[in-house]
PDB file of N, H, CA, C and O in Angstrom:
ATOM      1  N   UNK A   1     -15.332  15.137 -48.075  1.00  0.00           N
ATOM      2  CA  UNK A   1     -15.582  15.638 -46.728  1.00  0.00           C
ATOM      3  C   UNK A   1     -15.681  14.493 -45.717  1.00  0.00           C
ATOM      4  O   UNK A   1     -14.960  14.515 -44.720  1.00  0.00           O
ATOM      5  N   UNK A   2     -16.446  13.608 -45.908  1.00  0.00           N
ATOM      6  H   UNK A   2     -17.032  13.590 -46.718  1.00  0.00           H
ATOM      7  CA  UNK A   2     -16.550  12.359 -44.864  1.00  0.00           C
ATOM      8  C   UNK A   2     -15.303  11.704 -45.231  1.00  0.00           C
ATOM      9  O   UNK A   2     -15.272  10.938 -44.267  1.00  0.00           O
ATOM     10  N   UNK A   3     -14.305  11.434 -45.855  1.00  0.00           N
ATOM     11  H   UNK A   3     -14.330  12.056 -46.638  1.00  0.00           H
ATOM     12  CA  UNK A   3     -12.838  10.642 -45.689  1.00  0.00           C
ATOM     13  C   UNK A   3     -11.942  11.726 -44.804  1.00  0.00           C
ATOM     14  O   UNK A   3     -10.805  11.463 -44.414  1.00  0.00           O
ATOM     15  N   UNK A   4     -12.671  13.073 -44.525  1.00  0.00           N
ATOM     16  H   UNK A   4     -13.595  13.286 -44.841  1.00  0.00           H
ATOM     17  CA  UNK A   4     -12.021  13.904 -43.957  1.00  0.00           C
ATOM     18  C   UNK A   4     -12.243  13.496 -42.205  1.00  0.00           C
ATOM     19  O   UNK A   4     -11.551  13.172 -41.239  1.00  0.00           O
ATOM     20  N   UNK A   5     -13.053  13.641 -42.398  1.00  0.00           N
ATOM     21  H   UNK A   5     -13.614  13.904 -43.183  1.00  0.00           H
ATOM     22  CA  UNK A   5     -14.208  13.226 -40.967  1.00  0.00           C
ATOM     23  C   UNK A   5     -13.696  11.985 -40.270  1.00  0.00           C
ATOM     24  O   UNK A   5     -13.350  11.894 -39.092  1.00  0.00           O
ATOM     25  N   UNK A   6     -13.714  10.561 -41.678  1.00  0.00           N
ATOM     26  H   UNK A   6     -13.995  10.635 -42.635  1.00  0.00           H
ATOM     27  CA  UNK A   6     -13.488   9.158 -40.973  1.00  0.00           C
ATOM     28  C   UNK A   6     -11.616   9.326 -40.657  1.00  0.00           C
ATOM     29  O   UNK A   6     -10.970   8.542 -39.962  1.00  0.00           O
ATOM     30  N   UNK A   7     -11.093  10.458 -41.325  1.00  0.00           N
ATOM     31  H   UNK A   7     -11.618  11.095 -41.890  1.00  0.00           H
ATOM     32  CA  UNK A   7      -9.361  10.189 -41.029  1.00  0.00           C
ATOM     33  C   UNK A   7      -9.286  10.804 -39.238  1.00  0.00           C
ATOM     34  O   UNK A   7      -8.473  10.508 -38.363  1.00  0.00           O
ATOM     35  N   UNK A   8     -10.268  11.573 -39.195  1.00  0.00           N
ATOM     36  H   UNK A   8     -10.929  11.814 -39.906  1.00  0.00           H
ATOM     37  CA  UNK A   8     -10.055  12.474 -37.906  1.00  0.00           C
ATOM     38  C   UNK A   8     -10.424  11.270 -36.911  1.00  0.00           C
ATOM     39  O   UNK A   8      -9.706  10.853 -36.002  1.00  0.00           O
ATOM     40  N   UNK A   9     -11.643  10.817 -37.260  1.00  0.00           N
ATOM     41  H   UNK A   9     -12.226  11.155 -37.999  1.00  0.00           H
ATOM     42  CA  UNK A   9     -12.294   9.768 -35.962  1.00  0.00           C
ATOM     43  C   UNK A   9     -11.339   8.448 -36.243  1.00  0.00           C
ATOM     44  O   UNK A   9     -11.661   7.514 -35.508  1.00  0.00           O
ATOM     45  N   UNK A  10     -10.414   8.198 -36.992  1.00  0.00           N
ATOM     46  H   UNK A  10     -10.152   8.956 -37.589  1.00  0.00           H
ATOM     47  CA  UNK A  10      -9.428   7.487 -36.664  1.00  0.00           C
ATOM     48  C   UNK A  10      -8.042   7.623 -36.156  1.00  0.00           C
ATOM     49  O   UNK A  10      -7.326   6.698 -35.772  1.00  0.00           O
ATOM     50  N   UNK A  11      -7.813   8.599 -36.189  1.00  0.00           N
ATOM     51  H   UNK A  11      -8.394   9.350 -36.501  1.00  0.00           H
ATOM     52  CA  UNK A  11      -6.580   9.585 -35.651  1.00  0.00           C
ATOM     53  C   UNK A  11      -7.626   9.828 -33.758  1.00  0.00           C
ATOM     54  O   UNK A  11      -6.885  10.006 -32.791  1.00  0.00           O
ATOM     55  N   UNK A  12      -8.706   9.811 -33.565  1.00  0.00           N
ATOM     56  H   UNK A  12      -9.308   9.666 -34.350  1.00  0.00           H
ATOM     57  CA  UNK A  12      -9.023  10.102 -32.321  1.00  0.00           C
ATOM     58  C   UNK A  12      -8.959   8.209 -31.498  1.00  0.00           C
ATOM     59  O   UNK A  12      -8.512   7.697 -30.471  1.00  0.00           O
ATOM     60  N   UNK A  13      -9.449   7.921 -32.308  1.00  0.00           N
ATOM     61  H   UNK A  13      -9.811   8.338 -33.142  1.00  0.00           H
ATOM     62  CA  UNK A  13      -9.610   5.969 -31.954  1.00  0.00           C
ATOM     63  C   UNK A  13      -8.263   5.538 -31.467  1.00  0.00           C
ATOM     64  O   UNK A  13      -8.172   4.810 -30.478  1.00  0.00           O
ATOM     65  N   UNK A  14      -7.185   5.969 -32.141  1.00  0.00           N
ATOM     66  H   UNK A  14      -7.259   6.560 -32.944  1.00  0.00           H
ATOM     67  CA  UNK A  14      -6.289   5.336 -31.888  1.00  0.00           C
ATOM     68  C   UNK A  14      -5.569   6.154 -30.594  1.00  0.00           C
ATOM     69  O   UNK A  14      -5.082   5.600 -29.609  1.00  0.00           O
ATOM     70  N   UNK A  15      -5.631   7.828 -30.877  1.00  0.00           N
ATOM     71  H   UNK A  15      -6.027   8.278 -31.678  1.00  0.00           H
ATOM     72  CA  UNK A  15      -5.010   7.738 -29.266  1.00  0.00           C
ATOM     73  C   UNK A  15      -5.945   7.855 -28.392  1.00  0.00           C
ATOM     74  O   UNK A  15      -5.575   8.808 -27.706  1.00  0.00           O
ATOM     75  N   UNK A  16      -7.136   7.405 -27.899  1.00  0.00           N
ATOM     76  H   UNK A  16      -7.437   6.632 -28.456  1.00  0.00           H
ATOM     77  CA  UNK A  16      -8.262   7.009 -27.234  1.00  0.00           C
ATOM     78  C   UNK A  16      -7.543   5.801 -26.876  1.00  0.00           C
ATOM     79  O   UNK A  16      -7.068   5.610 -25.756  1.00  0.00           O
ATOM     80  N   UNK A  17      -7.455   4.810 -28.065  1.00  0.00           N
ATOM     81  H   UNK A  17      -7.840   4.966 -28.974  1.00  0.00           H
ATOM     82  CA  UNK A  17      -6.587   3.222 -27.430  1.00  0.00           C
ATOM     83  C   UNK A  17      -5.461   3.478 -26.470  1.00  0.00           C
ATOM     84  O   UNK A  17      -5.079   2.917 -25.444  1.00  0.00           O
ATOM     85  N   UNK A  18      -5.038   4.584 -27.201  1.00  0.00           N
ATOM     86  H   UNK A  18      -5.348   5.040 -28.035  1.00  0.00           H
ATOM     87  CA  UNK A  18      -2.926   4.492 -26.345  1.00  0.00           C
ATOM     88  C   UNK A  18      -3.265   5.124 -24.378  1.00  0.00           C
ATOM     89  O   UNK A  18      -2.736   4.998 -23.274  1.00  0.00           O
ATOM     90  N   UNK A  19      -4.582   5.866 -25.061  1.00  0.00           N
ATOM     91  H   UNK A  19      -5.012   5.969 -25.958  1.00  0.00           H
ATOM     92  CA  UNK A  19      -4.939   6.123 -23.253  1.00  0.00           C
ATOM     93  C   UNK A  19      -5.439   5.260 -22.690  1.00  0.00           C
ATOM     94  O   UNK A  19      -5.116   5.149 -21.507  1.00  0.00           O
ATOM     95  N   UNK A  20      -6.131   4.573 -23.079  1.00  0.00           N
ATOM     96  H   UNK A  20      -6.394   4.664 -24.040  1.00  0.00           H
ATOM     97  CA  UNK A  20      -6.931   3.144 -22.328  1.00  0.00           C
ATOM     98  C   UNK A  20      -5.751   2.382 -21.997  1.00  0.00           C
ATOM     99  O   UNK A  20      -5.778   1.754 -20.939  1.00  0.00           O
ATOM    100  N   UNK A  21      -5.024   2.346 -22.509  1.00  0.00           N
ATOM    101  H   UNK A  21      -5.002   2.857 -23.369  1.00  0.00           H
ATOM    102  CA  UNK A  21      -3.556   1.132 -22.758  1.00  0.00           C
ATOM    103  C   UNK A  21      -2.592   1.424 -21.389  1.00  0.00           C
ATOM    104  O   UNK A  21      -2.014   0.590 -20.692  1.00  0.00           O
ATOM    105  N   UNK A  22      -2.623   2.902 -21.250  1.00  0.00           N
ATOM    106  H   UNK A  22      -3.092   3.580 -21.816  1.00  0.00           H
ATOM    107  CA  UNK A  22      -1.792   3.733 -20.324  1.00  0.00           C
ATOM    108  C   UNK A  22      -2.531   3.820 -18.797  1.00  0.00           C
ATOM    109  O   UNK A  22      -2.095   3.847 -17.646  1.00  0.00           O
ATOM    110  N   UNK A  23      -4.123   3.853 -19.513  1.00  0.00           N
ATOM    111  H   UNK A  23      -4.478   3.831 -20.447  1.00  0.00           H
ATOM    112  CA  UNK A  23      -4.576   3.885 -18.062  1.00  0.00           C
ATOM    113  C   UNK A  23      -4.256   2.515 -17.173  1.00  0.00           C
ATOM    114  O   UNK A  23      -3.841   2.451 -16.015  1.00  0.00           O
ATOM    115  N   UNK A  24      -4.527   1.633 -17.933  1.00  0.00           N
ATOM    116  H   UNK A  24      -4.864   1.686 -18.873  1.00  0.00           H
ATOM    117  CA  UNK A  24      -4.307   0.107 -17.503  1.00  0.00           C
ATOM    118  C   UNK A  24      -3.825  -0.046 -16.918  1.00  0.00           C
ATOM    119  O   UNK A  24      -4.130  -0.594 -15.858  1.00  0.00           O
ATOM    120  N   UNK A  25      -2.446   0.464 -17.349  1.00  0.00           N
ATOM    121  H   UNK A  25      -2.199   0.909 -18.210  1.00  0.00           H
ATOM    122  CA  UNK A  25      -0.692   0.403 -16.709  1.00  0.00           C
ATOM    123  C   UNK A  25      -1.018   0.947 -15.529  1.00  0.00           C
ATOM    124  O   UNK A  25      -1.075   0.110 -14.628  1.00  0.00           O
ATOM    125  N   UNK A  26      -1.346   2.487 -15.085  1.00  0.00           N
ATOM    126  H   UNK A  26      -1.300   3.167 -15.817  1.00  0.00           H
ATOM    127  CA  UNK A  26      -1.668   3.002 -14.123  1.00  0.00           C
ATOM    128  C   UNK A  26      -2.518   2.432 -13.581  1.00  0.00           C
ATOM    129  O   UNK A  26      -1.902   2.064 -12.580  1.00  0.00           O
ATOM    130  N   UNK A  27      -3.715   1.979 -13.442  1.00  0.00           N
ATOM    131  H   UNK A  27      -4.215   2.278 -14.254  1.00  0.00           H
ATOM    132  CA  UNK A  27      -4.385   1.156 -12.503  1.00  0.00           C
ATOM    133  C   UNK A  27      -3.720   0.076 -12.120  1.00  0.00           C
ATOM    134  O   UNK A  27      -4.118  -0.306 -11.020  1.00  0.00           O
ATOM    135  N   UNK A  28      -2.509  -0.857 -12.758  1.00  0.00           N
ATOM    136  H   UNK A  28      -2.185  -0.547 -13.652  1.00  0.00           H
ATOM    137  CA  UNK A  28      -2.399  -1.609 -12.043  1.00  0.00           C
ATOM    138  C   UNK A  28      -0.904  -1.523 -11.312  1.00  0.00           C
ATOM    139  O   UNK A  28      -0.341  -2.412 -10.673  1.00  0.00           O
ATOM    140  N   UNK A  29      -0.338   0.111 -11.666  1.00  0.00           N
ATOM    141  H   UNK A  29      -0.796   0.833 -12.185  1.00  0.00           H
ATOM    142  CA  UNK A  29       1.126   0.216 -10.395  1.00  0.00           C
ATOM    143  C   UNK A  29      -0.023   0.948  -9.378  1.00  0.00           C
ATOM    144  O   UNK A  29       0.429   0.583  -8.292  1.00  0.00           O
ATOM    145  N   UNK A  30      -1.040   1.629  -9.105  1.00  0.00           N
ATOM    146  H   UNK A  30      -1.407   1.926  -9.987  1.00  0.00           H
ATOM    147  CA  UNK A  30      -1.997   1.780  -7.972  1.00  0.00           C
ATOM    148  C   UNK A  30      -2.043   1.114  -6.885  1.00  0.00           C
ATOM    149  O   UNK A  30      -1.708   1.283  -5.712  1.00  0.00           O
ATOM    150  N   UNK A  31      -2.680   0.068  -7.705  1.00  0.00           N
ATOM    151  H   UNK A  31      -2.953  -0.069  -8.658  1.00  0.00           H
ATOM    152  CA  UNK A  31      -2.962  -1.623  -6.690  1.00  0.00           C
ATOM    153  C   UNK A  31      -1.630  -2.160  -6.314  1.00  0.00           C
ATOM    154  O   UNK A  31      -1.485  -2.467  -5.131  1.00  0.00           O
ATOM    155  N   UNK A  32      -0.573  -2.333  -7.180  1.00  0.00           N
ATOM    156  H   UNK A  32      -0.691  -2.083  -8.141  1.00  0.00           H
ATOM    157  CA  UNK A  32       0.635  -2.616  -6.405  1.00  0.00           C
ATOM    158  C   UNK A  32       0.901  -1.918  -5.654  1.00  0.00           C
ATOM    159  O   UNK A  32       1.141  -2.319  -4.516  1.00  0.00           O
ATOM    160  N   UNK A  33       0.980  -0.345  -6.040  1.00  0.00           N
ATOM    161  H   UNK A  33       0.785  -0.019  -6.965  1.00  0.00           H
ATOM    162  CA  UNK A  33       1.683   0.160  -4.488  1.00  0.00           C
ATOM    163  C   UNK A  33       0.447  -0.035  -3.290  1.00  0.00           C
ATOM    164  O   UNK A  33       0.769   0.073  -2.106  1.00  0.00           O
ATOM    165  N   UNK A  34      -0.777  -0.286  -3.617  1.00  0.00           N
ATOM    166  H   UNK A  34      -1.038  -0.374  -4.578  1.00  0.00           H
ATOM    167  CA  UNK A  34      -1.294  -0.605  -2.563  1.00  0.00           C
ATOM    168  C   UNK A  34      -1.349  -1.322  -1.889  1.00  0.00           C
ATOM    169  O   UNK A  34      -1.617  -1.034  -0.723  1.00  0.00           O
ATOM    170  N   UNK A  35      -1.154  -2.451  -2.230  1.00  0.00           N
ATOM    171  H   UNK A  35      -0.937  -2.685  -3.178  1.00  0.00           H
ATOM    172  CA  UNK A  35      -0.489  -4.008  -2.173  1.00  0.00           C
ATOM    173  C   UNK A  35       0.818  -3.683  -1.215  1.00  0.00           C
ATOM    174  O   UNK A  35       1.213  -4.543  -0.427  1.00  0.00           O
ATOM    175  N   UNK A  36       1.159  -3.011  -1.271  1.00  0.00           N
ATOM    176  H   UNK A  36       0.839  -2.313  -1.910  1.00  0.00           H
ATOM    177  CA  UNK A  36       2.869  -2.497  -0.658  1.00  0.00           C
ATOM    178  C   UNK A  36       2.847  -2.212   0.298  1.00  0.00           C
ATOM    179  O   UNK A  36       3.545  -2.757   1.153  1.00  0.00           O
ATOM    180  N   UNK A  37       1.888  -1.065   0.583  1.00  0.00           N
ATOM    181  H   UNK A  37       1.321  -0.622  -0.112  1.00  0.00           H
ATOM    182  CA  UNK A  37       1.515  -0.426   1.708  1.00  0.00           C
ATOM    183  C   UNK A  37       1.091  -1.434   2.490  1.00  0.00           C
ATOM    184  O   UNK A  37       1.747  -1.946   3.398  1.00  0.00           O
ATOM    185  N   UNK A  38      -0.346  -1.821   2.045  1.00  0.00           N
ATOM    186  H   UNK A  38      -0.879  -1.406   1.308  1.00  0.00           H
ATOM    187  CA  UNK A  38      -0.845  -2.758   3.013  1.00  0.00           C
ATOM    188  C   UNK A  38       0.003  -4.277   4.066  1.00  0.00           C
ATOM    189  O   UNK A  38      -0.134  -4.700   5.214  1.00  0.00           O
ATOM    190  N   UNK A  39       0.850  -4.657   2.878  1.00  0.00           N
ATOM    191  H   UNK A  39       0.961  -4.313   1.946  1.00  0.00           H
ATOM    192  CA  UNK A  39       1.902  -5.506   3.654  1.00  0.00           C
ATOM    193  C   UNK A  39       3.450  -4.484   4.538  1.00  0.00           C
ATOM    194  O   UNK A  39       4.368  -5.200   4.939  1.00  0.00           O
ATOM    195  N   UNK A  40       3.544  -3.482   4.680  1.00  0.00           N
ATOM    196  H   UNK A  40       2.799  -2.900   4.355  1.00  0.00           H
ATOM    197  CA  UNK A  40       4.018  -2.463   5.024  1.00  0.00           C
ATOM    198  C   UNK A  40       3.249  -2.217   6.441  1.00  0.00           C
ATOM    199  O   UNK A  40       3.852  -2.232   7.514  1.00  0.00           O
ATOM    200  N   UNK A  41       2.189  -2.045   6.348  1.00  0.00           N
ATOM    201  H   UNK A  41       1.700  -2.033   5.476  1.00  0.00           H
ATOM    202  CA  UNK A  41       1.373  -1.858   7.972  1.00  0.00           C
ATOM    203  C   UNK A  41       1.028  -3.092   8.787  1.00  0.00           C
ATOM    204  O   UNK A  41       1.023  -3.359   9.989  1.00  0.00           O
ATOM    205  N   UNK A  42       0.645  -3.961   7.285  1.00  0.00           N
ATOM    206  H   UNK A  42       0.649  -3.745   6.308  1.00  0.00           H
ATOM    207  CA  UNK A  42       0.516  -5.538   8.318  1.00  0.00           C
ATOM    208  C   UNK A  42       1.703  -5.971   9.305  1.00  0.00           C
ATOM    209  O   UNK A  42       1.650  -6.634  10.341  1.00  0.00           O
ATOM    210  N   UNK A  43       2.992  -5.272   8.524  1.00  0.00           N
ATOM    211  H   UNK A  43       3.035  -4.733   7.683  1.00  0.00           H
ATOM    212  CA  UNK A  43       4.309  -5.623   9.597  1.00  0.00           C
ATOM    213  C   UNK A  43       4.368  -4.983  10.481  1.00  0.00           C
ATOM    214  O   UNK A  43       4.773  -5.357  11.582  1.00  0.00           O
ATOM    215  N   UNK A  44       3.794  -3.344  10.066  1.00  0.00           N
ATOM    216  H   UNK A  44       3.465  -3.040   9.172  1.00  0.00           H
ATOM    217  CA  UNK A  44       3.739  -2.680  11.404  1.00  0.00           C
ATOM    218  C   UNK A  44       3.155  -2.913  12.701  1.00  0.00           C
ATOM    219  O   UNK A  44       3.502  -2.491  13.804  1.00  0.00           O
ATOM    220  N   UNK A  45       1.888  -3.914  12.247  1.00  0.00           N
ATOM    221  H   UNK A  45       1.606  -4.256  11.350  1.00  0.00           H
ATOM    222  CA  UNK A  45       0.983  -4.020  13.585  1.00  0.00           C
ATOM    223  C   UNK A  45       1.516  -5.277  14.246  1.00  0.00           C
ATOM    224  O   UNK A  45       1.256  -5.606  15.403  1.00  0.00           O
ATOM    225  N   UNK A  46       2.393  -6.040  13.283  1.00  0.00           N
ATOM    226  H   UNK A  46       2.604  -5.773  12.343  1.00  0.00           H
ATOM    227  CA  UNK A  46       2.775  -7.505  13.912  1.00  0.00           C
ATOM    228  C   UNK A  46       4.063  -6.809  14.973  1.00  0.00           C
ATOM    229  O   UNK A  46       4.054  -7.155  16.154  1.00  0.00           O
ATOM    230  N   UNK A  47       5.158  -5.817  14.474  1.00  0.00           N
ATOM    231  H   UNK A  47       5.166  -5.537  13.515  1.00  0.00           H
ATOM    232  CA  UNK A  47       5.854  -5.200  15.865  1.00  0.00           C
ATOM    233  C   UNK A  47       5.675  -4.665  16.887  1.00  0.00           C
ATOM    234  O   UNK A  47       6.400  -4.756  17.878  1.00  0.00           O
ATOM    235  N   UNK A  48       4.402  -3.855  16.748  1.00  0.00           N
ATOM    236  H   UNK A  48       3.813  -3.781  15.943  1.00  0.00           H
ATOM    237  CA  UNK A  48       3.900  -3.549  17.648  1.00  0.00           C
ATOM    238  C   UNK A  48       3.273  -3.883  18.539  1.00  0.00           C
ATOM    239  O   UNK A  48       3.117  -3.200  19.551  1.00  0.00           O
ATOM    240  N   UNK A  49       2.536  -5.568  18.248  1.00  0.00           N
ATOM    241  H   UNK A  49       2.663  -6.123  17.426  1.00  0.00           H
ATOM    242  CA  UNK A  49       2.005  -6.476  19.059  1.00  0.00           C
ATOM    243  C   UNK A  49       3.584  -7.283  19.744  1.00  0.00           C
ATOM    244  O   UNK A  49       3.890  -7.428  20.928  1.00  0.00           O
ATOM    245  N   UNK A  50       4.260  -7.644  18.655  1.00  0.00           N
ATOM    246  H   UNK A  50       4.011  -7.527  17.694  1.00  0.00           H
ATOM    247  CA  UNK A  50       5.364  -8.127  19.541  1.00  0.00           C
ATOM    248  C   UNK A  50       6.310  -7.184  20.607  1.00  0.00           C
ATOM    249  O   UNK A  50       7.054  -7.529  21.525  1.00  0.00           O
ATOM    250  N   UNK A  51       5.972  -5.932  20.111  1.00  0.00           N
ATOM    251  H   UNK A  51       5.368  -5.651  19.365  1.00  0.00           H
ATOM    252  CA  UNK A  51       6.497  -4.870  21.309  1.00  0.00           C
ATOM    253  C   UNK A  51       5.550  -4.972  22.736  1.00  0.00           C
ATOM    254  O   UNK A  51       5.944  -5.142  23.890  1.00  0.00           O
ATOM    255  N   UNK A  52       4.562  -4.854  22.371  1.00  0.00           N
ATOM    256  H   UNK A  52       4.242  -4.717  21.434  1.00  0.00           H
ATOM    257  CA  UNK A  52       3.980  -5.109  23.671  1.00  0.00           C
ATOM    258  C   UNK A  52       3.769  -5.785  24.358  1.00  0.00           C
ATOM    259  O   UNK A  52       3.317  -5.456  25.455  1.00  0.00           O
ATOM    260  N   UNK A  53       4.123  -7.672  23.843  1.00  0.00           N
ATOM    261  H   UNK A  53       4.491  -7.940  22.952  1.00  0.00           H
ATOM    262  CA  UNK A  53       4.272  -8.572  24.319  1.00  0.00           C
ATOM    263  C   UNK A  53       5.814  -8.363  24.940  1.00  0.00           C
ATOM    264  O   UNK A  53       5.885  -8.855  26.066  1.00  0.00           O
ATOM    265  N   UNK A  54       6.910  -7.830  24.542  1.00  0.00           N
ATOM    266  H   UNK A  54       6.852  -7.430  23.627  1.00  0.00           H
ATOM    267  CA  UNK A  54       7.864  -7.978  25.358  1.00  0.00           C
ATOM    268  C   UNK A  54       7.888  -7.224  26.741  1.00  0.00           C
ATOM    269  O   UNK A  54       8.508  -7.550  27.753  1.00  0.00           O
ATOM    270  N   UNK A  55       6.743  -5.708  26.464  1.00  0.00           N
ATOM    271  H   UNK A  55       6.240  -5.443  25.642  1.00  0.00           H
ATOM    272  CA  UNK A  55       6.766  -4.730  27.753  1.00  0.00           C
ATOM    273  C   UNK A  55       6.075  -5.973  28.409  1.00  0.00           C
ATOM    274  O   UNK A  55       6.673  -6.405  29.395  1.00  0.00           O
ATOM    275  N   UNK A  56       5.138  -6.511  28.114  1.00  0.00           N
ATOM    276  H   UNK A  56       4.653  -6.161  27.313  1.00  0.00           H
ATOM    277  CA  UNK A  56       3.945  -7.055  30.079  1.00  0.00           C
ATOM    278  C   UNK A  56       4.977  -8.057  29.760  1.00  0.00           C
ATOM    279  O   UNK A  56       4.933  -8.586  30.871  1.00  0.00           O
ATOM    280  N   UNK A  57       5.819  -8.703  29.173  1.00  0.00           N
ATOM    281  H   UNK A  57       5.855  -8.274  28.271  1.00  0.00           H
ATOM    282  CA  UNK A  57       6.539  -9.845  29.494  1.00  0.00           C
ATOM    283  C   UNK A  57       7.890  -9.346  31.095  1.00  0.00           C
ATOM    284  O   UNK A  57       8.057  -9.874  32.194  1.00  0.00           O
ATOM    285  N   UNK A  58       8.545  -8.162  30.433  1.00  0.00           N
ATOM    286  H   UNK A  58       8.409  -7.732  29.540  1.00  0.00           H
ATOM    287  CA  UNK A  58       9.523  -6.975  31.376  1.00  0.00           C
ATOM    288  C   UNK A  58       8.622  -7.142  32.524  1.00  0.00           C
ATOM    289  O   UNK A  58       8.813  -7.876  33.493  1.00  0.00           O
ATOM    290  N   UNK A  59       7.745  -6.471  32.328  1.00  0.00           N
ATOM    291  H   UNK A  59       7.590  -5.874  31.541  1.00  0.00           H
ATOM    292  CA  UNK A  59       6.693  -5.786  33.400  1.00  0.00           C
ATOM    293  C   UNK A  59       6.624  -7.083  34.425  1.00  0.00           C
ATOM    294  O   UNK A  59       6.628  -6.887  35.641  1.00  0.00           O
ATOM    295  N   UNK A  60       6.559  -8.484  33.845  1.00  0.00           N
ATOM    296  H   UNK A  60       6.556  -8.643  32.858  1.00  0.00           H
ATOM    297  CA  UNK A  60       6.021  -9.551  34.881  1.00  0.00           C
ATOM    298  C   UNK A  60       7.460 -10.228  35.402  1.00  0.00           C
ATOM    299  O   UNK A  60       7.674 -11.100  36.244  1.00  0.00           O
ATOM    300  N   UNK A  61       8.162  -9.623  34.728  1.00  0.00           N
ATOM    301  H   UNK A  61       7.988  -8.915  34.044  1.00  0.00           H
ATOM    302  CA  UNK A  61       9.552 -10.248  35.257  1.00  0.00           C
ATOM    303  C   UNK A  61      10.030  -9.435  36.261  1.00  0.00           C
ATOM    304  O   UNK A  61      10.714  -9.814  37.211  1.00  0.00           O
ATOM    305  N   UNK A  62       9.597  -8.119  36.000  1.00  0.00           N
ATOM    306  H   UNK A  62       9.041  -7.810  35.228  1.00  0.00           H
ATOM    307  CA  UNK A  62       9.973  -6.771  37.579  1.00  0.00           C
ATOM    308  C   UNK A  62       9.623  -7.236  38.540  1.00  0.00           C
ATOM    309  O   UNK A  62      10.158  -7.366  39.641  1.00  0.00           O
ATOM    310  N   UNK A  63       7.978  -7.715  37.850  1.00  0.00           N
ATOM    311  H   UNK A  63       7.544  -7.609  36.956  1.00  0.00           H
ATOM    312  CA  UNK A  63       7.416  -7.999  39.638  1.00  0.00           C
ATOM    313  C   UNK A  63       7.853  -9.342  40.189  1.00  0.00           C
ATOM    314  O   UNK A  63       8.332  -9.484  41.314  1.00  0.00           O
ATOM    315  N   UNK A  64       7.707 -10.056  39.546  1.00  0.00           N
ATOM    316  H   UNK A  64       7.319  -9.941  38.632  1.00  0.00           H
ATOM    317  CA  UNK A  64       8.278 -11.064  40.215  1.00  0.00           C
ATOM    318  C   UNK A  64       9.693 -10.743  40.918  1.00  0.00           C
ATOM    319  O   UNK A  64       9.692 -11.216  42.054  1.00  0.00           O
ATOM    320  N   UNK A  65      10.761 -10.164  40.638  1.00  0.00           N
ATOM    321  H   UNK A  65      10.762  -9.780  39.714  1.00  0.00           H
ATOM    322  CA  UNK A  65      11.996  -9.672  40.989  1.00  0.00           C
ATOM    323  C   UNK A  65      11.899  -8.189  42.288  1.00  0.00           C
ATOM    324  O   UNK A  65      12.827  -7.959  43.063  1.00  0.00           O
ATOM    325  N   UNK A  66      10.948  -7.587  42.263  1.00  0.00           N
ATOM    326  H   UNK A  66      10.194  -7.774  41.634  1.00  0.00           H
ATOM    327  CA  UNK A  66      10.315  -6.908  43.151  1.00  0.00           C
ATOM    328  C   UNK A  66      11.304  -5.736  42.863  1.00  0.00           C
ATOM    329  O   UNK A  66      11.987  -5.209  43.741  1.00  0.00           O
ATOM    330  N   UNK A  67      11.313  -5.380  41.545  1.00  0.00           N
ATOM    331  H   UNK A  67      10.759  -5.808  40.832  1.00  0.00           H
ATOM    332  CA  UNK A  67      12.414  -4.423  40.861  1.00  0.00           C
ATOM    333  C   UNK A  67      11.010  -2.965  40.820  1.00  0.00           C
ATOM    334  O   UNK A  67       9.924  -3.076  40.250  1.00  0.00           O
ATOM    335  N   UNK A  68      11.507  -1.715  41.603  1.00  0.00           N
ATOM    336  H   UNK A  68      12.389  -1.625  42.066  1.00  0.00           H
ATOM    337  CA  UNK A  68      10.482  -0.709  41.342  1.00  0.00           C
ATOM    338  C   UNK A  68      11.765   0.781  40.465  1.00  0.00           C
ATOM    339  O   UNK A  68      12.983   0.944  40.524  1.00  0.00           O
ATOM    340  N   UNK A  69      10.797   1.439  39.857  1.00  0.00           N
ATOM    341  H   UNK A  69       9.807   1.306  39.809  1.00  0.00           H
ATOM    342  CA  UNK A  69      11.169   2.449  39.717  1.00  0.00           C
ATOM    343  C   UNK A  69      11.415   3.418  40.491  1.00  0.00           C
ATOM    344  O   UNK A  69      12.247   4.275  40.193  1.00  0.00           O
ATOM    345  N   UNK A  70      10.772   3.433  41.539  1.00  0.00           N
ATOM    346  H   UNK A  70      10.096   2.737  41.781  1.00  0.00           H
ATOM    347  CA  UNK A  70      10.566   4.378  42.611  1.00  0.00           C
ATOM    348  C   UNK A  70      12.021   4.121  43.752  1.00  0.00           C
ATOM    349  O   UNK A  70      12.163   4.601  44.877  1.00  0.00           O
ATOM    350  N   UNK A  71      12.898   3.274  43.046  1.00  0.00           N
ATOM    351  H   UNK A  71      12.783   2.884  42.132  1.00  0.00           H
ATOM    352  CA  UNK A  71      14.116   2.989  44.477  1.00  0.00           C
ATOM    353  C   UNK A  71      14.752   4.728  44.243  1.00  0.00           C
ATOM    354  O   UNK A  71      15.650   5.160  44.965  1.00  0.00           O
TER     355      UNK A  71
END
């Protein structure tokens, strides 16, 4: 009866391991794609700062040129 018992709790040990093994894997494509993302928005905010540096850059070149929307 107990070689019955120790075959089961070794048949459970081992795919207990193959999930720990798997989770691993999955925790660490997580963090990569998070890793992804995050350099993904960091670019986003760097265009968007350089977008708005080109509008007040436009914007100061109108006025100086005395260019309106309103002609």
């Amino acid at each position: 009866m107990t070689d019955i018992v120790l075959e089961h709790l070794k048949r459970i040990q081992v795919r207990l391991d193959k999930i720990e093994s798997e989770l691993t894997g999955l925790k660490a494509a997580v963090i990569s794609s998070h890793e992804v993302m995050a350099s993904f928005l960091k670019n986003d905010v760097r265009r968007e700062a350089d977008i708005f540096g080109l509008e007040q850059r436009i914007a100061r070149i109108e006025r100086r040129l005395e260019l309106n929307d309103a002609s």
